[in-house]
Every structure is written in C-alpha cells, then in structure tokens.
C-alpha positions in Angstrom: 0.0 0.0 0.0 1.8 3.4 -0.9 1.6 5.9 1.5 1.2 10.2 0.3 3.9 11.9 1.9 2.6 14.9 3.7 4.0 18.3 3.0 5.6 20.7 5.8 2.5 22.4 5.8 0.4 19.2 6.5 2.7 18.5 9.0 3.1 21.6 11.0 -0.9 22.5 10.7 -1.9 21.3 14.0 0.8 22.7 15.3 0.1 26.3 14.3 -3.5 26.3 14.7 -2.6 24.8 18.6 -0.1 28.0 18.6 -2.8 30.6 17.3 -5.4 29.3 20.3 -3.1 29.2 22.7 -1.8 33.3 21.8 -5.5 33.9 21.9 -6.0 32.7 25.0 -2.9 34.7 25.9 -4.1 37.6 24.7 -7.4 37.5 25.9 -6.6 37.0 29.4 -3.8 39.8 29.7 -7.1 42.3 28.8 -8.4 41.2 32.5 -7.6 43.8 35.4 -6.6 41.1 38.3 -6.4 43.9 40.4 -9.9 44.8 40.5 -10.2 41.5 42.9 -11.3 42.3 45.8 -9.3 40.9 49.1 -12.6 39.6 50.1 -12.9 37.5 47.4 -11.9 34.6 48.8 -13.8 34.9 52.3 -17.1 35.6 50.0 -16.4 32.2 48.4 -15.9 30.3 51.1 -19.0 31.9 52.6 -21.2 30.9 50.0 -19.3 27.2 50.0 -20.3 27.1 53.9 -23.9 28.0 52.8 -24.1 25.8 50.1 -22.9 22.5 52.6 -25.2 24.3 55.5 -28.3 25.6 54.0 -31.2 27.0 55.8 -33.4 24.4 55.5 -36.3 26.3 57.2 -36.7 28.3 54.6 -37.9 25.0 52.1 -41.6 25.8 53.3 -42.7 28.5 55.9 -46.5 28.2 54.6 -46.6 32.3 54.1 -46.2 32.1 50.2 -42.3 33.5 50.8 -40.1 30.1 50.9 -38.4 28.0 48.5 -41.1 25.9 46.9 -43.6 28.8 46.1 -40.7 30.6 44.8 -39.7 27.8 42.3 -43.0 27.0 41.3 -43.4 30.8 40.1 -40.2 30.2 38.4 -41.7 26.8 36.6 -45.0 28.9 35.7 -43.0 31.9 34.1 -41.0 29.3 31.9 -44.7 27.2 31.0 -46.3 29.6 30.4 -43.8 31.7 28.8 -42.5 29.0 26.4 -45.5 27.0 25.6 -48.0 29.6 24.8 -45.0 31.4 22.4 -45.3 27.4 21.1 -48.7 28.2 19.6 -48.0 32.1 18.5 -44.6 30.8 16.8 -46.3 28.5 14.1 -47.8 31.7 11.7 -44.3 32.8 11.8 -42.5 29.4 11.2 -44.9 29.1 8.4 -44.1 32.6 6.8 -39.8 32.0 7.5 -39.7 28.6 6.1 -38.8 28.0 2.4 -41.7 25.2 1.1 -40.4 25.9 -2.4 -36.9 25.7 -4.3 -35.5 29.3 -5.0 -36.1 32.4 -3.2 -39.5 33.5 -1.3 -40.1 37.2 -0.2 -42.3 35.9 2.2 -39.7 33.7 4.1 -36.8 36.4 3.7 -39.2 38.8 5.6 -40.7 36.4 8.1 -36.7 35.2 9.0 -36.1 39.2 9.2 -38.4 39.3 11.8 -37.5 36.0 14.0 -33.8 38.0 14.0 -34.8 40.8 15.1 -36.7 39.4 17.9 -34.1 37.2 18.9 -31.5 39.7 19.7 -33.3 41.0 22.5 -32.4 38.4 25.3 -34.9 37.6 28.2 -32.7 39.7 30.4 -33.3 42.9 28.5 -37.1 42.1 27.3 -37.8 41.6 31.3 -36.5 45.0 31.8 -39.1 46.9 28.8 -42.0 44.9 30.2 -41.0 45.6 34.1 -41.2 49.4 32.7 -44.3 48.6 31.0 -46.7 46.5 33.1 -44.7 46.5 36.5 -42.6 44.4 38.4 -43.7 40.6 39.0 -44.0 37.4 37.3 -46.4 38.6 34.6 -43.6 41.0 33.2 -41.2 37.6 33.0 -43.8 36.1 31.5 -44.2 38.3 28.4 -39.8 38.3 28.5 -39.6 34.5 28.3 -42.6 34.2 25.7 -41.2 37.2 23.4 -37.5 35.6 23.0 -38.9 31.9 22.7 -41.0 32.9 19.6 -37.8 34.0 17.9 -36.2 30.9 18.9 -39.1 28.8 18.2 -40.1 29.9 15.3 -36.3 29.7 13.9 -36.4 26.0 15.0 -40.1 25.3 13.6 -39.4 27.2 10.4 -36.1 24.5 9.4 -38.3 21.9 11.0 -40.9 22.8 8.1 -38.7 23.2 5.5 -36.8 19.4 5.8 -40.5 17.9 5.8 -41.6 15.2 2.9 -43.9 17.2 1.1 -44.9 14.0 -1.1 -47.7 13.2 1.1 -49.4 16.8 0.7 -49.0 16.5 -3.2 -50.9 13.3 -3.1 -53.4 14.8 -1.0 -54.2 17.7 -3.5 -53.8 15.5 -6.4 -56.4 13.1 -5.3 -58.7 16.3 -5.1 -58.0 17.3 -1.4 -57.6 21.3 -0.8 -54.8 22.9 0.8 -56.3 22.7 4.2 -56.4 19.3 3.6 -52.4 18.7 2.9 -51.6 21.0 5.5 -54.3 19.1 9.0 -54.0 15.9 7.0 -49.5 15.5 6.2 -47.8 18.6 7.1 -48.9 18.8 10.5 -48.8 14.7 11.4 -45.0 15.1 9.9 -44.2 18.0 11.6 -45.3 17.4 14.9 -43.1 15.2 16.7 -39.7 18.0 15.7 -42.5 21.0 17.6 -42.4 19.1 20.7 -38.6 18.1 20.6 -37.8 21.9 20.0 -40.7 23.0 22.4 -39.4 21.0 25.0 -35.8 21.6 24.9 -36.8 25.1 25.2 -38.9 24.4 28.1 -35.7 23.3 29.4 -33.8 26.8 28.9 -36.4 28.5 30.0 -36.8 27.4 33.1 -33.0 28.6 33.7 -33.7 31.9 32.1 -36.4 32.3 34.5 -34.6 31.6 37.6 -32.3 35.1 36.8 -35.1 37.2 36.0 -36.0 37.9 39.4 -32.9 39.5 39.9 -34.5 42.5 37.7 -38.1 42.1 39.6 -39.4 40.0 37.0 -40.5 37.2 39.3 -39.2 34.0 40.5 -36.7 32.5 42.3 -34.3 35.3 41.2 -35.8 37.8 43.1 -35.0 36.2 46.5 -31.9 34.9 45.5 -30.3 38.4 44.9 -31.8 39.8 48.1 -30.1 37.1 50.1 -26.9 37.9 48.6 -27.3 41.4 49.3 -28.0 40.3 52.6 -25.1 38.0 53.0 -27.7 35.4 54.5 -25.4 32.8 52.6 -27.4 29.4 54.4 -30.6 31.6 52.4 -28.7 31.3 49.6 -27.2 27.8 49.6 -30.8 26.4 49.9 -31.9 28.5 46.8 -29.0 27.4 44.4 -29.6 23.8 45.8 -33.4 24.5 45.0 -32.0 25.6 41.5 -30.2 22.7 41.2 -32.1 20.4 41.7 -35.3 21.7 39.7 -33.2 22.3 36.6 -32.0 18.7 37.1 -35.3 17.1 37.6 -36.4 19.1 34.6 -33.7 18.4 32.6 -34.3 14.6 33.1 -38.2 14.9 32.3 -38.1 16.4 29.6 -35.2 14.3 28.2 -37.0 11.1 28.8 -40.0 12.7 26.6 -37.8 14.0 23.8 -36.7 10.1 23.5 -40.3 9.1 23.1 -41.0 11.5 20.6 -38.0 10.7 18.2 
C-alpha cells in the first residue's frame, strides 16, 4: 500500500493552529484587570461554599407564600407559560420564515427578518421593557420569556418545516384534497413530533432563564436569590441554588426522557 507523503504544511498545521489558540487565550486573558479582585474574594467564596454544605433548610416551606417551593413553582409557571403559549404564537411565523419551495421566497426572507430581530433581544433585556411597562412581577417575565422563545421557536419550527416530505401533501391535492387538507392531513402529522422536541428543549432553557429574571423584579426565584446575597444570608442562599439545582435537574431529566419518546 503506498503511502502520500505529507508536506511541511500538512505536518506543521496542527501545530500552528494549537499555537494561534493558545496566543489567543494569551491575549485574551492579559485584557483582564486582576487587580480589581477584591481581598474579600476569597472569604465571600468560602462563605457561599459554607452555605451551600449548610443551608437553611427552614426556609424550604414556611407556609406564608415567601419560601423555597412557592418561589420555584413561580419560576416553573414563568418558563410554562412563557414558552408553551409562544409554542402556539410561533407557528404563523415558522410558516411565513420557512422556504416550502426551491428558490427564493419574499415571504420567508421577511418572516426570518423578523424571528432575527426578535431574537437579539435576550430575556434579560425584554424583562426590563416589560418591568417598565406593566410593572414588576411574574407577569412581566412572563411576556420576557414568551417574546425571545417565539424567535427561537419559530427559527427551529421554520427548518423543521422546510426538511419535511412534502410528497404526502402533493398526493393529498392530487387526489382532489384542498390545501387545508395537505396541511391538517400531512404537514402537521409530519411535523409534529420535531415541535415538541424543539418546544421541550426550550422548556428546558427556559426554566434557567427564568430563575435570573428575578434579579430584575421580574419574578421567580431570582428575586430572593439576589436579596439574600445582598444580605449576605449565605445558608438563604445555599438552599436556593440547591433549590436551582435540583429543579433544573429534575427538569432536565423529564423532559429528556419525553424528547426520546417522541424521536
């Protein structure tokens, strides 16, 4: 079997591109000011370490609406709410971005135009307009999560759309069907299953999203999180990242387990 001999440049390649990351890294990390740490850097980290192995454990339910659980369950309803009712409001977009056709479509050009824009707004930033808007509280993160999910959504649907068999729908109209038909009948059978995947994993970055809104006043567990660090209450804030933890975990799992069933 003969063997190619490699050039200098075949050989070296991995080599220089190691050496380019490595001066980028370089570079990137000489930009930080180290001396802006604080002395008390290291006592604040071992403060929130010590809360984090001794949370308050109290505060899990205190049965006046302002513990742990209610807290997290806001959370949960801001990222439900939020991401599956944007589920539903996404689809007359998808259906406007996607290209159902070879060659180019005004329509979809304009409809991904406006699923871009909408997407570079993140939830942080929406929370802030709506907190201006309608007020502080879980309603405001409501509207931030749902907002950024239909440009994300409606990205995901729109592809989702586009790599769909569109065999079936011909066969539908050809046998005398109307478009109606093709689209209750095939397109939505066929698409379905890729919704729910997308919706779900979503779901699932949502529910993270939502547990920083708070910090704003947009609801959730955010909101008590940041006061307790204010507060330097760090067993109150051990309990609330383990709280965190485990709900993105549990949710994380869930949702997984479904997203196998649908594929």
């Amino acid at each position: 079997m003969q063997h190619t001999k490699r050039t200098l440049w075949q050989q070296s390649k991995p080599w220089v591109i190691t050496l380019i990351v490595i001066l980028i890294y370089i570079w990137a990390f000489s930009g930080i000011d180290l001396s802006s740490i604080k002395e008390t850097a290291g006592e604040v980290t071992q403060s929130i370490l010590n809360g984090l192995f001794h949370p308050d454990w109290a505060y899990v339910y205190t049965g006046d609406g302002e513990d742990l659980i209610n807290a997290l369950i806001e959370t949960l309803a801001i990222a439900f709410l939020g991401t599956f009712i944007s589920a539903f409001l996404t689809l007359p977009f998808a259906f406007l971005a996607a290209h159902t056709k070879r060659g180019f479509s005004a329509h979809a050009s304009i409809g991904k135009f406006i699923l871009t824009v909408i997407r570079v707004f993140p939830e942080i930033v929406l929370a802030l307009m709506f907190i201006k808007a309608v007020g502080p509280g879980a309603y405001a993160g409501v509207l931030a999560v749902s907002i950024h999910s239909i440009g994300m959504l409606g990205k995901l649907f729109s592809e989702a759309i586009e790599d769909i068999d569109y065999g079936p729908n011909e066969a539908i109209t050809a046998a005398g069907g109307t478009s109606l038909d093709g689209m209750t009948l095939a397109t939505f059978p066929s698409v379905m299953p890729a919704l729910m995947n997308y919706t779900l994993y979503r779901f699932e970055i949502a529910v993270r999203s939502a547990s920083i809104l708070g910090i704003v006043g947009a609801g959730g567990i955010g909101a008590p999180l940041i006061f307790a660090l204010q507060t330097r209450n760090w067993s109150r804030v051990g309990i609330i990242l383990l709280g965190i933890i485990v709900m993105v975990t549990v949710i994380d799992y869930l949702s997984g387990q479904i997203r196998k069933r649908l594929v």
